[in-house]
N, C-alpha and C positions, 0 to 999 in steps of 0.2 A: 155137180162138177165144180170144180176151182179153177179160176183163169188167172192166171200171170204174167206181171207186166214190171221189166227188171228198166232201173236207170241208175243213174252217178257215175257210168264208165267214160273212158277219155284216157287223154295220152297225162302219165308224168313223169318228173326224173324220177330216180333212184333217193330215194332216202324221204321222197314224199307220201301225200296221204289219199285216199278217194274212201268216198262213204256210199256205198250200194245201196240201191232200193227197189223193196219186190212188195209192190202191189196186189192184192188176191182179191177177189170177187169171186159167190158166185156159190158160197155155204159158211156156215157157222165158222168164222176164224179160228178162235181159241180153241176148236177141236181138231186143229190141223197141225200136225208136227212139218215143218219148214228147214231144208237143207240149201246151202249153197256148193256149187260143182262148177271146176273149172274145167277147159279142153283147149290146150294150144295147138298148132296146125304138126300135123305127125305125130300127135301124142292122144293115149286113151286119155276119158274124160277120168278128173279125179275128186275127189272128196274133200270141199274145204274144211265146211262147218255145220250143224245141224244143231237144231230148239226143239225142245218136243212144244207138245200144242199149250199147254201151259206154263211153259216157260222154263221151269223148276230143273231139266237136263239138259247141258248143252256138251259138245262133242264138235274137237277140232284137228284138223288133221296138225301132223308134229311138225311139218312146212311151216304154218303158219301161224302155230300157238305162240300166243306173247305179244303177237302184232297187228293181228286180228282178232276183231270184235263181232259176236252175231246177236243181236236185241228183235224186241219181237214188240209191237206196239197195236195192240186187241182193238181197242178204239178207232184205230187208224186205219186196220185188217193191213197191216206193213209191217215186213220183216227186213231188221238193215245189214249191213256186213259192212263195218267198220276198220279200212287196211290204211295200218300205219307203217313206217320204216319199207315203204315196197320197194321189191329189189327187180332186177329185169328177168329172172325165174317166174316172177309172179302173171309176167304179160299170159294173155290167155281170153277167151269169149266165157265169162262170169255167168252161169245160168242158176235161178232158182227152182228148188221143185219141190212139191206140197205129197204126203200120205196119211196117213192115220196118226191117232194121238202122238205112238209112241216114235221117236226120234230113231233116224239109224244113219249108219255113213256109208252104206250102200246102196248108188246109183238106181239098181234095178228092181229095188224095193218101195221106189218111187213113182208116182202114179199120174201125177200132174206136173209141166214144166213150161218154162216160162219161154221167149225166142232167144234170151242171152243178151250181156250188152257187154263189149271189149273194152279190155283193159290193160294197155299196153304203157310198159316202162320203161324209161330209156337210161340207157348207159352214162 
């Protein structure tokens, strides 16, 4: 099994930055392809970004390509999501979630997930 554990969320304005961080424990990191998914209140959950387990493919939703960054650090067993220019679309509870090597931007092709940490932005 893989356990996850997401931080760096918090309030900012518009035009600021926050750098996410997901913790796994629990199996061989680098065999794990690593997605982040956001859900804001009334909305299905959606697809930010996703690493396969080696790094080498990465996959971002069109929301947030340019502005967002997902890095994956083997040594660390930490994957980060890196959000620059956030706008108040972006507000939302940020979860991470872990499957098999190969990387996908679909929610329910994921097998492990973390409790989420909110990331709200203000006008």
């Amino acid at each position: 099994q893989v356990q996850l554990v997401e931080s760096g969320g918090g309030l900012v304005q518009a035009g600021g930055s926050l750098r996410l961080s997901c913790a796994a424990s629990g199996r061989t990191f680098s065999s794990v392809a690593m997605g982040w998914f956001r859900q804001a209140p009334g909305k299905e959950r959606e697809f930010v970004a996703a690493i396969s387990g080696g790094g080498g493919r990465i996959y971002y939703a069109d929301s947030v390509k340019g502005r967002f960054t997902i890095s994956r650090d083997n040594a660390k067993n930490t994957v980060h999501l890196q959000m620059n220019s956030l706008k108040p679309e972006d507000t939302a509870v940020y979860s991470c979630a872990a499957r098999s090597y190969v990387a996908s931007t679909r929610a329910p092709e994921y097998i492990y997930w973390g409790q989420g940490t909110q990331v709200t932005v203000s006008s």
